[in-house]
N, C-alpha and C positions, 0 to 999 in steps of 0.2 A: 337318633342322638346327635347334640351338635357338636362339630367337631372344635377340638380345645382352644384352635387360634381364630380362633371365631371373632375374640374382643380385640384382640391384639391388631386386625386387620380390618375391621369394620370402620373405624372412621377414618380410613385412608379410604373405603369405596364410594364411586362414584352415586350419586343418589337412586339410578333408574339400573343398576348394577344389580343381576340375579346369579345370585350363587347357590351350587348346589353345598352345605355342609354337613350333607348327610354322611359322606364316606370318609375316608383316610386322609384323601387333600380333598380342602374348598377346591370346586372345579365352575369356572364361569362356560355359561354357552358358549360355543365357537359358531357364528352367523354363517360366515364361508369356509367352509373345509375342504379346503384345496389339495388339490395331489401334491404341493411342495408341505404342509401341515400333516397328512397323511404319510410321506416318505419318514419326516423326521421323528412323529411320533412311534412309526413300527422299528425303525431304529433303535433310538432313545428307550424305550419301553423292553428290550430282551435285556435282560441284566445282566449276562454274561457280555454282552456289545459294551453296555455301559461302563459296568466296572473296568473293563480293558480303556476304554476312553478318559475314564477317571485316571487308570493307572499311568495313562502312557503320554496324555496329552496336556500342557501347562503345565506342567509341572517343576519344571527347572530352573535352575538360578537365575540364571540370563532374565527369562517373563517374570521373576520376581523385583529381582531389581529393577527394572523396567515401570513395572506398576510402582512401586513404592516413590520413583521419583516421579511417576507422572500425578499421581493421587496424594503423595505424603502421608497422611493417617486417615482412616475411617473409623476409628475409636472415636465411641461415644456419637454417633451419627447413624440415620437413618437411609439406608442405604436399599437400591434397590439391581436384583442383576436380573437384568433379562436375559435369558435364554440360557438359565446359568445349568441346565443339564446337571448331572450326580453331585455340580457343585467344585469341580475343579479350582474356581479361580476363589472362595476363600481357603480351601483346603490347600492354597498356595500361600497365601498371603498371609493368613493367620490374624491377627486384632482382634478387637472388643468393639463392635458395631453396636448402637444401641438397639438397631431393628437393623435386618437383614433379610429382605423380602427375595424371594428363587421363585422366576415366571418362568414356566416352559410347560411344553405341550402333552410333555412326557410324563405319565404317573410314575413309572417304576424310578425314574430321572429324579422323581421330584422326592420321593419317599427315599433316595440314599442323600439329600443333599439335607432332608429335614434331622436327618442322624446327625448330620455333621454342624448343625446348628442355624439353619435357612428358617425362616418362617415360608411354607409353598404354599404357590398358589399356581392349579393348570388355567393356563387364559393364552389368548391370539395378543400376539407380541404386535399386529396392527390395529388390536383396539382392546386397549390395557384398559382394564375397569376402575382405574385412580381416580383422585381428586386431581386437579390441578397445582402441581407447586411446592407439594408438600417434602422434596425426597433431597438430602444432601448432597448423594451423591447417585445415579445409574450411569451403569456400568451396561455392554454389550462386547464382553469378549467371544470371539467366535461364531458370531449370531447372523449378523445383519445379510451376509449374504446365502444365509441357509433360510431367508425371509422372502416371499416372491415379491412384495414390493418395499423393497431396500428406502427411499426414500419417507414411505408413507411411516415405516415403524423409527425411522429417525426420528419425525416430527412429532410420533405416540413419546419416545421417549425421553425428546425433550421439554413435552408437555409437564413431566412428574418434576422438573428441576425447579428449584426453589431459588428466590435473587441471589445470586454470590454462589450458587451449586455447581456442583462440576458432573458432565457427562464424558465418559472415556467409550471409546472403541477400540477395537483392537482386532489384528489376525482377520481380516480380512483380505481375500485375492486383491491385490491392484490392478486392474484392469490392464493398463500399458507394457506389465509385465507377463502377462498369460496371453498375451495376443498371437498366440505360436501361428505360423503360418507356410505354404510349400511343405518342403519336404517331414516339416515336424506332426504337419496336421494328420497325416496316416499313421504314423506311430504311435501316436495319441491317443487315438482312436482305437487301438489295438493294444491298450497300456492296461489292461485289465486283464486279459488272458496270461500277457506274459509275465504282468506280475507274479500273479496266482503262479506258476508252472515254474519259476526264478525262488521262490519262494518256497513252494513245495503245500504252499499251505497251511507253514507251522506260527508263523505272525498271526493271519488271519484267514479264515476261509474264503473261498471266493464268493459265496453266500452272500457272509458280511460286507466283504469287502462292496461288491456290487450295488447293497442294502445303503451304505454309507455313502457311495457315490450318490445314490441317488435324493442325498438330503443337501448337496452342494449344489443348492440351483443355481449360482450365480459364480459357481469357481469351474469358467469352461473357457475356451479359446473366444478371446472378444466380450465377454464378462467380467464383472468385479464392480469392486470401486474407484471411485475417483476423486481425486481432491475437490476439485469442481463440485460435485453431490453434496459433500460437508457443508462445504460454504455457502454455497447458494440454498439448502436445508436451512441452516443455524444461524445465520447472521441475521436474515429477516424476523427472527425469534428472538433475536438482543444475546444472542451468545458472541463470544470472542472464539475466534476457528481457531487452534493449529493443529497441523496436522503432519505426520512423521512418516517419509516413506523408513522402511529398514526389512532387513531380513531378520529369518530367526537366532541369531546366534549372538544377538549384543544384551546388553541389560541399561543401566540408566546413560548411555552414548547414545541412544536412539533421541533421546530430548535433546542432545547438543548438537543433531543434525547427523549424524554417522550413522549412514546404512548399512555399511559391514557389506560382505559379501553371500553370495547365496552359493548354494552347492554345484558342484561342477554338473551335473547333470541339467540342472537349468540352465546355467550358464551358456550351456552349448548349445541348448534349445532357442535362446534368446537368440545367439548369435544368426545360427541358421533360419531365425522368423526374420533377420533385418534387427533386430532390440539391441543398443550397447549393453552389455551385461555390466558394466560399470558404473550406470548412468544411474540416478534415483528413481526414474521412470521404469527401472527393472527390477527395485525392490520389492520383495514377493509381499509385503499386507502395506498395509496404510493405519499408523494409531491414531485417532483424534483426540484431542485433549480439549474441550468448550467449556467457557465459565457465562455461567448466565450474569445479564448487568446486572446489578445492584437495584 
């Protein structure tokens, strides 16, 4: 039987694009199935992991506001998120999108975000089965560096923006800021046990916790992003770059340049790496904001 957004998504795929629509979500082949695609789909896929990530992550006012002055409105627009997992960032943001496509690798991911009004589709966030051009707006909150190669799924998801579309990023590690180094790099390292045992276990199990670590492949001492990636990605593609270091506790101040401060526990980790904790080069993600030319 074929499944029901069969019409709704077919003339956005690409010609030589095989999908399976025989199950619950169209699911395209994944070519390379890499251990960072493997970490996040056994992740993503317990539903108990999920729904806690739904409940607990994006959610708040601050990344509301934040979006709504980076994006303005996606009413009435065809919109696409990659990597949008149960669906957090419209279950934050709320509008009237006239298509709203949810890529992730995840099925259980993908079947609570289709609840909440996603069109899904499971496909490799480095080789999205779109046309070219077609999408108003993609969107990658939270994604890119849970992607082994960060740079290549930028250019997949700059491919789907349409002349005058906007691609947003967001909540990614900054590289200059995770740089911990001497005395932070053995704490660090040992920042899993003690959590769990600090903890007790009642946030999350050490299981999960472990499970989830291991879908951050690019949030570790010496990884992340960089502004640099953005621009040298997106300007060769005719996008206009900006890009926002900030932490997590501001809402539409991060587009006037105000990174706010991060919590004392980095803070003191920065310090100890050598990092100004004051500096925007120690703000904890990086948001992009690229409008394709005209």
């Amino acid at each position: 039987m074929r499944n029901f957004v069969a019409p709704v998504l077919e003339k956005y795929l690409a010609e030589d694009t095989y999908v399976d629509w025989q199950g619950d979500i169209p699911t395209c082949r994944i070519a390379n199935f890499t251990p960072g695609i493997e970490a996040n789909q056994y992740y993503f896929d317990r539903p108990q992991w999920a729904r806690g990530y739904f409940e607990a992550c994006h959610r708040d006012e601050a990344f509301k506001r934040c979006w709504h002055s980076a994006m303005r409105s996606w009413d009435d627009k065809i919109v696409v998120d990659i990597g949008c997992g149960p669906g957090n960032l419209y279950a934050t943001l709320g509008g009237s999108p006239k298509l709203l496509i949810g890529v992730d690798i995840s099925r259980t991911s993908l079947l609570m975000a289709q609840k909440i009004g996603y069109t899904p589709i499971l496909a490799d966030a480095h080789d999205l089965p779109f046309i070219d051009g077609f999408a108003d707006i993609v969107t990658l909150n939270a994604t890119v560096h849970h992607c082994d190669n960060m740079t290549k799924v930028l250019a997949e998801a700059a491919r789907l923006v349409r002349p005058g579309g906007l691609l947003i990023t967001d909540h990614d590690p900054q590289q200059t800021a995770w740089n911990w180094k001497g005395l932070v790099l053995p704490l660090y390292k040992i920042r899993v046990p003690i959590y769990w045992l600090l903890n007790g276990g009642k946030f999350m199990s050490k299981e999960e916790h472990d499970a989830m670590i291991n879908t951050e492949i690019h949030h570790k001492p010496g990884a992340g992003v960089t502004e640099k990636m953005y621009y040298q990605t997106l300007e060769p593609l005719g996008f206009t770059v900006k890009v926002y270091p900030h932490n997590h506790t501001l809402g539409a101040e991060v587009l006037q340049g105000n990174y706010g401060r991060s919590a004392l526990k980095y803070r003191f980790s920065q310090w100890l790496s050598g990092i100004n904790p004051n500096s925007p080069e120690a703000a904890l993600s990086l948001m992009c904001v690229a409008r394709r030319g005209e």
